[in-house]
Every structure is written in structure tokens, then in C-alpha cells.
NUDO-554410 format. One record per residue (C-alpha): residue in one letter; x, y, z. Coordinates in steps of 0.001 Angstrom, whole numbers, plus 500000, padded with zeros to 6 digits. Last residue first. Layout:
BEGIN
AXYZ/...
//
This chain:
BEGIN
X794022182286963212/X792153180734960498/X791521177223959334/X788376176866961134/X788125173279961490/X791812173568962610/X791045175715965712/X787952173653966360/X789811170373967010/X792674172588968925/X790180172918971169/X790072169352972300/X793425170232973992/X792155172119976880/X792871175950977691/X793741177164974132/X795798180501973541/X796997181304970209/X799577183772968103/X801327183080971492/X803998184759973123/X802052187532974926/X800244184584976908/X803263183571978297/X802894185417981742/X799589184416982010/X800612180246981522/X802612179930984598/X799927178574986448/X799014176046984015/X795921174926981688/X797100177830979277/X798411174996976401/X799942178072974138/X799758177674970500/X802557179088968495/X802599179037964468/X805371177994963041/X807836180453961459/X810798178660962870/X812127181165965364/X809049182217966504/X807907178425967130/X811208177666969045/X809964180851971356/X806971179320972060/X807832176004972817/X810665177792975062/X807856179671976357/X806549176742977937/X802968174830977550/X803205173948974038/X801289173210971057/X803475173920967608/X801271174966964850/X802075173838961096/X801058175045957676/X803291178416958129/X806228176059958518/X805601175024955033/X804853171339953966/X806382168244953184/X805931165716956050/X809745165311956532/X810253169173955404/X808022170249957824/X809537167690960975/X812939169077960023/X812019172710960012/X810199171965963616/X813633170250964695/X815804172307963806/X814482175602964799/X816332175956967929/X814907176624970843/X814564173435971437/X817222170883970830/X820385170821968284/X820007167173966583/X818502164038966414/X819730162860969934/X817145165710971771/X813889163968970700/X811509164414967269/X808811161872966846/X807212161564963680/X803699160119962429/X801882159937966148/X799405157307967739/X798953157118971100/X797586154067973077/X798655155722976775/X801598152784977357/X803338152572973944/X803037156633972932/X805041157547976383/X807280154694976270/X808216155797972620/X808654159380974269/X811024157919976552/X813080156553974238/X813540159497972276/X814967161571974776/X813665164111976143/X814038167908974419/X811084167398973030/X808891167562969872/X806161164904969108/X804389165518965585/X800910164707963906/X800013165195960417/X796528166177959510/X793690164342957382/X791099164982960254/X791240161109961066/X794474162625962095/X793356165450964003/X790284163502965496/X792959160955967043/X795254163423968379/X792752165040970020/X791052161689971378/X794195160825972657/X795195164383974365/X791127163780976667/X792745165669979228/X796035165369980139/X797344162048979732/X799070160563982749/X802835160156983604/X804441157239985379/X806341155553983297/X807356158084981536/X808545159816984966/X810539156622985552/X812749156863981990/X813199160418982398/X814856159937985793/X816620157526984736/X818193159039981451/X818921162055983468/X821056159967985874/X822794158567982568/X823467162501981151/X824969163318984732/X827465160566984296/X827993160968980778/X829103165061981755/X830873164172984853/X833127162280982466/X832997163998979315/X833439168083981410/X830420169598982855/X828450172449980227/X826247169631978176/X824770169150981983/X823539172900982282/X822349173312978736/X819965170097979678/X819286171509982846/X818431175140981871/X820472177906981929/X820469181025984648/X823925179179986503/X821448177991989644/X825114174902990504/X824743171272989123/X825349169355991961/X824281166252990081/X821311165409992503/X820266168875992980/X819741169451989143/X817966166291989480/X815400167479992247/X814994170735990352/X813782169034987289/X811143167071988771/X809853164652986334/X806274163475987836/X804517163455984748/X801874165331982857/X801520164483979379/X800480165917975937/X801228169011976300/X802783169213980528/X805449167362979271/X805287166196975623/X805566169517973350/X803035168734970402/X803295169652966470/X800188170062964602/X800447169322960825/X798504170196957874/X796880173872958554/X794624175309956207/X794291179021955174/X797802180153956255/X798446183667957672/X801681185406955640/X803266187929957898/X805305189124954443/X808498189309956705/X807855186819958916/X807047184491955794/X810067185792954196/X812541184643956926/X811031181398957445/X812114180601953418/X815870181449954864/X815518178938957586/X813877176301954919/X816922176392952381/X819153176673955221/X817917173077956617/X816835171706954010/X820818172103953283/X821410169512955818/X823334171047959157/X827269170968959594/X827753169639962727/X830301171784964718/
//
């Protein structure tokens, strides 16, 4: 197993004493955005690849799914992923008015962060053809992949700040749940039909992005 940077522990064990002391920060410094159905909606149809590769309903998700199948069928399955991803990038829209958010929140003084569990690649295709501009991006190849709080720890300690000083925007509740288990604060995208259920899950619930303007204007939560 890949043994993780001591940021790493250091910051897991300083998450544990923010939950504990339920600390509420005054100012926010970073916001941290899920790509599908945050930032972007494309036409990546999950269910059509887990068809594809014969990948059998097992109760995990795709990703989990294909890291299950032995090295061969498990490179095969991870190159029909990569073209699928690679096309939906291609063709996936802003939702509405995500550059002018991002925009105002760094012209706002804040740090802004892409977390996925794509691949890199087609996040910098993402950010190339809609004009985006974004400090970090975080994709599945650097490191263990949402719900795990690697990547949200890593993007804090890369911009310097406390997991309490970020929100992570997501539409999922495994955006949610990686939040909770990082101490940063959840923000649930609710444009979706999906979104009542996960409602529960959020310390915030925003219908458009341009709210999250407002949200950091105010500072409190």
C-alpha cells in the first residue's frame, strides 16, 4: 500500500478536532468544485460503460468496479473508460453561468479547486474549451479517489489553509460524504432530481452556482 505524506496524518488528525470542537470559520479561502453535474454537465453515461465491460450490479461504483477485474481485463476496461471520458469532455456544457462564479471567487481573493474522480486529462479539456480558470486540479492518478480525504487535505495544505476554510460544491453524496470525512464544509448543487434525498448531507444547499458568490460574502454558514 502507498504510504501517504505525513501532511497527510498531520492534517487527518487536525480534522478530528475541528469535528470535535464544531469550529464554524469566519472567512472561507478556497472553494473546491466536483466537475460533472458542478461545474459541467456532460453526456458520460455510466451505465452504458458498465454494460460495455460486462461489469456485473456488484453495489460499488464503476471506478471501484473496474480496479476489482484482474491487470489485463483491468487496463482494458481502464482504456474504454479513458474514451468515454475523453468524448463526454468534449462535449459537456457549463451549467449555469460556473465561469462567471469562478471568476468573481477569484477576483474575490479565493482559491479555486477541481476534484474528481476523472482523470486529469479530461478535466484540462474541460478548463481549455469553456475558458476556465482554476489554481489546482485534483484527478483520480494523484492518489486514493473520492471518498477519501486525500485529495481535499492535499488541495488545503497545497494552498495553505485549514479544511474548515474550504467548502467542497458537489452534486453527489459522495462529494458530500468526502467533505465529512475531511472537515470541509459540504455544499450541495440541488439543481438535480436526486438532490432531496441529499439534502440531510449538506451543511449547505445552493440551487445555482452564482450563490455561492453570496455565501462567501457572508462568511458564515
Amino acid at each position: 500500500m502507498k504510504q501517504q505524506p505525513r501532511w497527510y496524518h498531520i492534517n487527518y488528525w487536525w480534522v478530528l478536532l475541528v469535528k470535535s470542537l464544531k469550529v464554524v470559520p469566519q472567512t472561507i479561502k478556497a472553494v473546491i468544485f466536483d466537475l460533472d453535474g458542478t461545474l459541467v454537465q456532460s453526456p458520460l453515461d455510466l451505465g452504458l460503460i458498465r454494460r460495455q465491460l460486462s461489469l456485473a450490479s456488484n453495489g460499488l461504483p464503476l471506478l471501484e468496479s473496474i480496479q476489482a477485474l484482474p491487470t489485463p481485463e483491468k487496463d482494458q476496461a481502464t482504456r474504454i473508460l479513458l474514451e468515454h471520458e475523453r468524448w463526454a469532455c468534449r462535449e459537456s456544457i457549463l451549467n449555469w453561468r460556473a465561469a462567471e462564479t469562478v471568476l468573481g471567487l477569484r477576483k474575490a481573493g479565493l482559491k479555486v479547486a477541481v476534484l474528481t474522480r476523472n482523470c486529469k486529462a479530461s478535466v484540462m479539456t474541460v478548463v481549455r474549451l469553456h475558458g476556465l480558470t482554476v489554481d489546482l486540479i485534483i484527478g483520480r492518478e494523484d492518489g486514493p479517489i473520492k471518498p477519501d480525504p486525500y485529495g481535499l487535505l492535499r488541495i488545503c495544505q497545497e494552498f495553505g489553509i485549514g479544511p474548515a476554510e474550504a467548502m467542497m460544491v458537489g452534486d453527489h453524496a459522495i462529494d458530500m460524504a468526502t467533505a465529512r470525512n475531511a472537515g470541509v464544509i459540504p455544499v450541495l448543487m440541488s439543481n438535480h432530481r436526486s438532490a432531496d434525498g441529499l439534502a440531510c448531507r449538506a451543511d449547505v444547499v445552493v440551487g445555482e452556482l452564482p450563490e455561492l458568490l453570496d455565501l462567501v460574502r457572508i462568511g458564515r454558514f
